[in-house]
N, C-alpha and C positions, 0 to 999 in steps of 0.2 A: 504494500500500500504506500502511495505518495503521498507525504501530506507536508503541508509548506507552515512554516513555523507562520504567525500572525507578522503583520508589520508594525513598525512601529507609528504610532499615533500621530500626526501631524500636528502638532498644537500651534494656534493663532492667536496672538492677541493684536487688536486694530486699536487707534487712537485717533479719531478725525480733528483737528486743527481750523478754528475757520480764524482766518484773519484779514484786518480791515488793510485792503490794497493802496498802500502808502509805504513812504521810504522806509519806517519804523520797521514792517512787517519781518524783513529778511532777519533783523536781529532777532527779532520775537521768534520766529522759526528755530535757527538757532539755538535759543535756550531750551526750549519744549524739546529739540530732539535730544540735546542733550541729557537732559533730566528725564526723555525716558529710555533713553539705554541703558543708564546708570539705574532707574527703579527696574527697569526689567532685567537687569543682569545680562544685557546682550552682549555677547562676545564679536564685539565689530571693533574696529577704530574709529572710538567716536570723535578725532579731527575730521577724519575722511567724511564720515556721516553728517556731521554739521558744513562742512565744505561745499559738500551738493546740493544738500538741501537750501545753502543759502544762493547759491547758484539758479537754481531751478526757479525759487522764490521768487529773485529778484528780474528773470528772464516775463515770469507771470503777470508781475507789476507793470513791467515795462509794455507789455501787449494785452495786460489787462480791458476789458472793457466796460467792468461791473464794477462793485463798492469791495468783493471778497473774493478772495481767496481761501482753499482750500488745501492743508495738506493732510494727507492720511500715514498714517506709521503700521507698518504692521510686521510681522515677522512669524514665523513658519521655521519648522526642526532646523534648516539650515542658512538659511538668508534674514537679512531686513529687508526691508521694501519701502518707499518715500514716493507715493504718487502725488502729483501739486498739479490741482485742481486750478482754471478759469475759466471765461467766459469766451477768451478768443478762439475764432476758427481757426488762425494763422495758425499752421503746423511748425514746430522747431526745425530749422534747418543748420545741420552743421558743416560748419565753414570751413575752409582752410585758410586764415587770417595769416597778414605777414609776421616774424616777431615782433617789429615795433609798433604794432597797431595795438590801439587804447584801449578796443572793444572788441567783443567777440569769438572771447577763447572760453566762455562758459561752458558750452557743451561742449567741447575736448576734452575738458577736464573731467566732463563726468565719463563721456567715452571710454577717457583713460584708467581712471580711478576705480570706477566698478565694474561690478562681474556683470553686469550686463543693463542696459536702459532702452527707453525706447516712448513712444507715445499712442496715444488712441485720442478718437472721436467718444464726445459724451454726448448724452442730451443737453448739457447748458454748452460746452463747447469741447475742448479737450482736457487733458491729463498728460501731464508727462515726468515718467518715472525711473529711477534706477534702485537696481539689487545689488547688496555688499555680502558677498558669502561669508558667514560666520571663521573663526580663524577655526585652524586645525587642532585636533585633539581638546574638545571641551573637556575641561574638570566635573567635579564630582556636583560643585555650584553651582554652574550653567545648568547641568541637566533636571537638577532639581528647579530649578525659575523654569527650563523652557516648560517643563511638567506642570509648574504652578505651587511646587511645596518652595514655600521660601524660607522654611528651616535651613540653617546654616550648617555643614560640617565644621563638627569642631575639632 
């Protein structure tokens, strides 16, 4: 008889973000992702994860069309995820900018920096997102947060 051991559980926890689309917002972003990878124990580099998402942010403001913005945090057994919600249709186009140009290297950096990004069509307009794959060999810590027990090994 074959029989395949169970997998293991996928666990998510989501965080919607709505923030009012103005210069402030990118910092405010920032902090929130900060504070929750630090509450959630997530095994990323949270420079990296606050990098993007201030990038993303501030890409949204600028093509904003609406009062808000939206970012969503979530994470899954192996990834984060930072989708950043507006109202514009305009799709993110990435550039190939010279070095000395002032603008325009935001999404290179997310290109570069994460395990993978990309965007979509919503009903108010688009989303555009990147994935940080968790570092290798979680501790005994991590697994217990991604699970949800937040007993500490002592």
């Amino acid at each position: 008889m074959d029989t395949m051991a169970p997998g293991r559980p996928i666990v998510k926890r989501e965080q919607h973000i709505p923030l009012t689309a103005e210069p402030t917002a990118a910092a405010a972003a920032r902090s929130q992702i900060r504070a929750l990878i630090d509450e959630w124990d997530v095994p990323v580099d949270p420079s990296v994860a606050v990098l993007l998402t201030s990038e993303l942010v501030t890409n949204a403001i600028r093509h904003e069309t609406g009062e808000t913005v939206t970012v969503v945090v979530s994470f899954a057994w192996d990834e984060l995820r930072v989708d950043v919600h507006d109202t514009s249709w305009a799709m993110p186009l990435l550039m190939d900018v010279a070095a000395e140009a002032e603008a325009g290297r935001g999404l290179m950096l997310v290109a570069t920096l994460a395990s993978d990004w990309g965007y979509y069509r919503t009903a108010a307009g688009k989303a555009v997102y990147f994935t940080i794959e968790f570092s290798v060999g979680l501790n005994e810590d991590h697994e217990r947060a991604l699970r949800g027990d937040r007993a500490r090994v002592r």
